[in-house]
N, C-alpha and C positions, 0 to 999 in steps of 0.2 A: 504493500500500500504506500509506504513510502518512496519507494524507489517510482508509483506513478503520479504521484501528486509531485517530485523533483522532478521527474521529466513533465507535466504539465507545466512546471514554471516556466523550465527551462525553454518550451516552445513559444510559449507565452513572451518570455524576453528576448527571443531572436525572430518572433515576429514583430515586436515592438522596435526592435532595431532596424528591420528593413523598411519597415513605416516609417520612420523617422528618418533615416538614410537614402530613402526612394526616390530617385529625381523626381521633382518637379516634371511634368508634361506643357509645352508652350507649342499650341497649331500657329504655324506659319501657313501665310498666302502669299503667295508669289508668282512671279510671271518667267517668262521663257527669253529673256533678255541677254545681253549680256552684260550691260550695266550694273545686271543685277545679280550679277554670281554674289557681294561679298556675303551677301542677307541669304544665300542659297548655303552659305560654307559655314553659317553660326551651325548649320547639326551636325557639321564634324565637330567641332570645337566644344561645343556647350555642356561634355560631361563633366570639366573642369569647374562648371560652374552648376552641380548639381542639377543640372536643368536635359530634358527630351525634346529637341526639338522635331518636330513632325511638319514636315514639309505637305505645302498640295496645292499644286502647280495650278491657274488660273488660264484659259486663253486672251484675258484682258481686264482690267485695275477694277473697274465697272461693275467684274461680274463675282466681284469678293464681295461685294455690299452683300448678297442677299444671306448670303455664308457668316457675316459679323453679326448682322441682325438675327439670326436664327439660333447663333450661340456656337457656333462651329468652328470661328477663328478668334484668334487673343491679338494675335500681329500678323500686320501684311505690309508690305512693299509696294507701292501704285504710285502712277501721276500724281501732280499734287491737285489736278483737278478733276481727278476721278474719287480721290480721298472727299474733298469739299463735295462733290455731286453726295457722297455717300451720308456725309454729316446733313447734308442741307434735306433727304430723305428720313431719315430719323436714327440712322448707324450711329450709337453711341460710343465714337472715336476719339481720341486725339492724336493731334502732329506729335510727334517726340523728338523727332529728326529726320535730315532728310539722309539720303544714300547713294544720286547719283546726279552728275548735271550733264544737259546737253544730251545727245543719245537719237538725234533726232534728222534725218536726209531729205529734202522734197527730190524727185529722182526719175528723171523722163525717158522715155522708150529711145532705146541705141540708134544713131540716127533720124531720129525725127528733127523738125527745124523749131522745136522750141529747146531757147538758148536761156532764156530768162523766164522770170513771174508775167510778166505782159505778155508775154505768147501764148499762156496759159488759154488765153481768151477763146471761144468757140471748141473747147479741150473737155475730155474725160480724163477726173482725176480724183484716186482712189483715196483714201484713208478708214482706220479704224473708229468706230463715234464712241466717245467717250475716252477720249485717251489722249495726250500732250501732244500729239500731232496732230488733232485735230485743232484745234485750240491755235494751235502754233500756224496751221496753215489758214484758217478763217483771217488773223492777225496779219499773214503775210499779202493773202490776195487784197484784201483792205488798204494794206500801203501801196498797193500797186493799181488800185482804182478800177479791180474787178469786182463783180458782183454773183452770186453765187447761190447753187439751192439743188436739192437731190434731185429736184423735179427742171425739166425741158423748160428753158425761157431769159434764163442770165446768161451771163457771161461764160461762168464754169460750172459742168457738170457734175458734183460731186456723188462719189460711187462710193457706198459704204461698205463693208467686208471685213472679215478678220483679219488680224495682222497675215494669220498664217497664210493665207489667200492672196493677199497683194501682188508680191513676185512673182506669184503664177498667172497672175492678169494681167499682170505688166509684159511678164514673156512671152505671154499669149497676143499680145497688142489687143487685150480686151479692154486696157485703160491707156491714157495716153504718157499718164502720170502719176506717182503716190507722192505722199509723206510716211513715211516710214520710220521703223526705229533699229534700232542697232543690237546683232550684228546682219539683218535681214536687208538692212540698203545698200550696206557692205560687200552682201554676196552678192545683189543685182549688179552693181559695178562690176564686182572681178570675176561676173560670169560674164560679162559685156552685153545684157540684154538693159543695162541700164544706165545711163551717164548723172554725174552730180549736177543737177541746177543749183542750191546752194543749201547751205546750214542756217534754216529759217530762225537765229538768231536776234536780229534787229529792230523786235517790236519792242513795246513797254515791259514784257514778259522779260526779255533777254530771254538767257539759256535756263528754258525747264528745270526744276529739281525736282527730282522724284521723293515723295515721301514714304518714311517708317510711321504707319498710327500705329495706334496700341489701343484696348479698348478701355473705358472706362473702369470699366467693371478690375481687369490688371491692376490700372494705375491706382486706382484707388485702395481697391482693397484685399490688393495680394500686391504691396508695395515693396519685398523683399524678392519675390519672381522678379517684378519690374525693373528692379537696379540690375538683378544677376542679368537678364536678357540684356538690358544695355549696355552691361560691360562687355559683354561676352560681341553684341552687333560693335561693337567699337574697336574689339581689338582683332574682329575676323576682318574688318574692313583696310585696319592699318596694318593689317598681315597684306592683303592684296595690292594698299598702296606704295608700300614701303619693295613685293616681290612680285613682277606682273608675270613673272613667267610663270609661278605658284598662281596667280589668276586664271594664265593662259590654260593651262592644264588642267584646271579645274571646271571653267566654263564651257572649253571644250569636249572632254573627256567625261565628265560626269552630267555636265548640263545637257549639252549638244549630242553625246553618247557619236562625238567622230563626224558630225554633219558637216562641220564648221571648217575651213582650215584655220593655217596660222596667221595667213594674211587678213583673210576673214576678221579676225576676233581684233588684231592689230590697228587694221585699218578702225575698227569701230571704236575702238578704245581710245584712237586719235581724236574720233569725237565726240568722245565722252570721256568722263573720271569719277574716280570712286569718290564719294565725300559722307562729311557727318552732317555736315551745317543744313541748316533751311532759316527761314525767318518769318518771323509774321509779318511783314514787308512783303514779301514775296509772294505768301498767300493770299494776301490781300488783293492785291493786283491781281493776279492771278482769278480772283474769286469776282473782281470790278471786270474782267475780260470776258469770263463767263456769262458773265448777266448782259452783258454786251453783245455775245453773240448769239443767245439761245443757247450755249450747251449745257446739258445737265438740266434744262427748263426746272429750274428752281422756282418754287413760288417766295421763299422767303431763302436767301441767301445767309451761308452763316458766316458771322465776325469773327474776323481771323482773330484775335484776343483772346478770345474767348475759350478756343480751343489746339492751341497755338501751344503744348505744353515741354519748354527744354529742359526743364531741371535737372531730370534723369538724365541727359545728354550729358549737362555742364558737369556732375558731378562725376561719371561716367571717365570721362575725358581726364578729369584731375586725378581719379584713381590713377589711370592706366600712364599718363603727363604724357600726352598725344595734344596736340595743337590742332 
């Protein structure tokens, strides 16, 4: 009898140990990027930091809302005005950081005689809807004094589709043109079925940052997962920015599973970078650009302020003394 009431204990106390020792579980949503390998490489890294991360891949920033609101995701990786589309729906998110800038091609069929955004004009041209390239290309054909609408009658035809879809419409000369993201405008170029018109850079927006939210519910009240996750996104990030060839290797070979080449991922990398920073400057703008164009048809637009949250970031960053 006593030899089963000591082993009772004894199970008792090494189950109490693995309970107490259990990683933390954190679902990530993420997209097919390359920009976005570093937020893809926190589930090697994150045992260090008692934490599982559980990766689950998205075909676009957009389509994580219905998955935050449902209870399915803790953190995701998205535009930063696919994130504000999500908040301004009722995704109880916030910014914490962002993870990547720039990342973004407008990219016209190999030989065709559009050289510029003005050519665009009487043109088919592709983007994903809800995503920083759309945003980014509304912005751009507006400085160029085109006018635009999915349906027959302006200026430019805009043809909506999945990211994954583009270059094979483009290759196909089913469009005449995308905006695209990286490393997918990358391989249009260096398959030659596509030439650079430019790096839609130049508006109010400047160069896209993509955001890290996190959901409320995290930040608030599992505030020890929350720091472990940001230290752990901070320092898989200054692991890629500090060794791109550990990026290279990792966005190709695990993300891309060999799709990709070297030059591929190189060329896309040149126009983009891995970062932590965002601002509520940024978002703001970003969120006045939206309301601007119809994307995300918000009825009430949410205040960058408001939901805008770095602290986990700043503190994050002084652990690890990363800049």
């Amino acid at each position: 009898m006593k030899r089963l009431v000591a082993g009772s204990a004894l199970l008792l106390l090494t189950l109490s140990a693995q309970q107490l020792f259990a990683a933390d579980v954190v679902r990530l949503g993420n997209l097919k990027f390359a920009h976005y390998g570093a937020v893809s490489y926190m589930k090697e890294i994150c045992g260090k930091y008692n934490l599982k991360v559980e990766e689950r891949v998205f075909p676009k920033g957009i389509d994580i809302i219905p998955a935050i609101i449902a209870g399915e995701i803790d953190i995701a990786a998205s535009a930063a005005d696919a994130a504000i589309a999500g908040r301004a729906s009722g995704a109880p998110v916030y910014v914490v950081a962002g993870f990547a800038k720039g990342g973004a091609r407008i990219v016209a069929q190999a030989g065709s005689s559009i050289k510029s955004l003005k050519d665009l004009k009487g043109k088919k041209v592709g983007v994903a809807r809800g995503g920083a390239q759309e945003l980014l290309l509304l912005a751009e054909l507006e400085k160029a004094g085109l006018t635009w609408s999915d349906k027959p009658g302006k200026d430019v035809l805009i043809a909506y589709m999945a990211f994954a879809d583009l270059n094979q419409a483009l290759a196909a000369k089913h469009i005449d043109a995308m905006c695209q993201s990286e490393p997918q405008s990358s391989q249009a170029i260096n398959k030659k079925f596509g030439v650079e018109i430019m790096k839609p850079y130049d508006t109010p927006m400047g160069e896209p940052v993509r955001a890290l939210v996190m959901t409320e519910k995290m930040y608030k009240e599992k505030r020890d997962v929350a720091e472990r996750v940001m230290t752990c996104f901070v320092e898989a990030t200054a692991l890629f920015r500090k060794d791109m060839n550990l990026a290279e290797k990792y966005v190709r070979e695990n993300m891309f599973k060999g799709q990709i080449t070297t030059d591929d991922f190189r060329d896309a990398m040149d126009n983009a970078q891995f970062t932590y920073d965002i601002s509520v400057e940024h978002i703001d703008i970003t969120t006045k650009l939206m309301q601007k164009y119809g994307v995300g048809r918000m009825a009430k637009p949410p205040i960058a302020a408001d939901w805008v949250k770095l602290d986990l970031l700043k503190k994050a960053k002084t652990t690890l003394k990363v800049k």
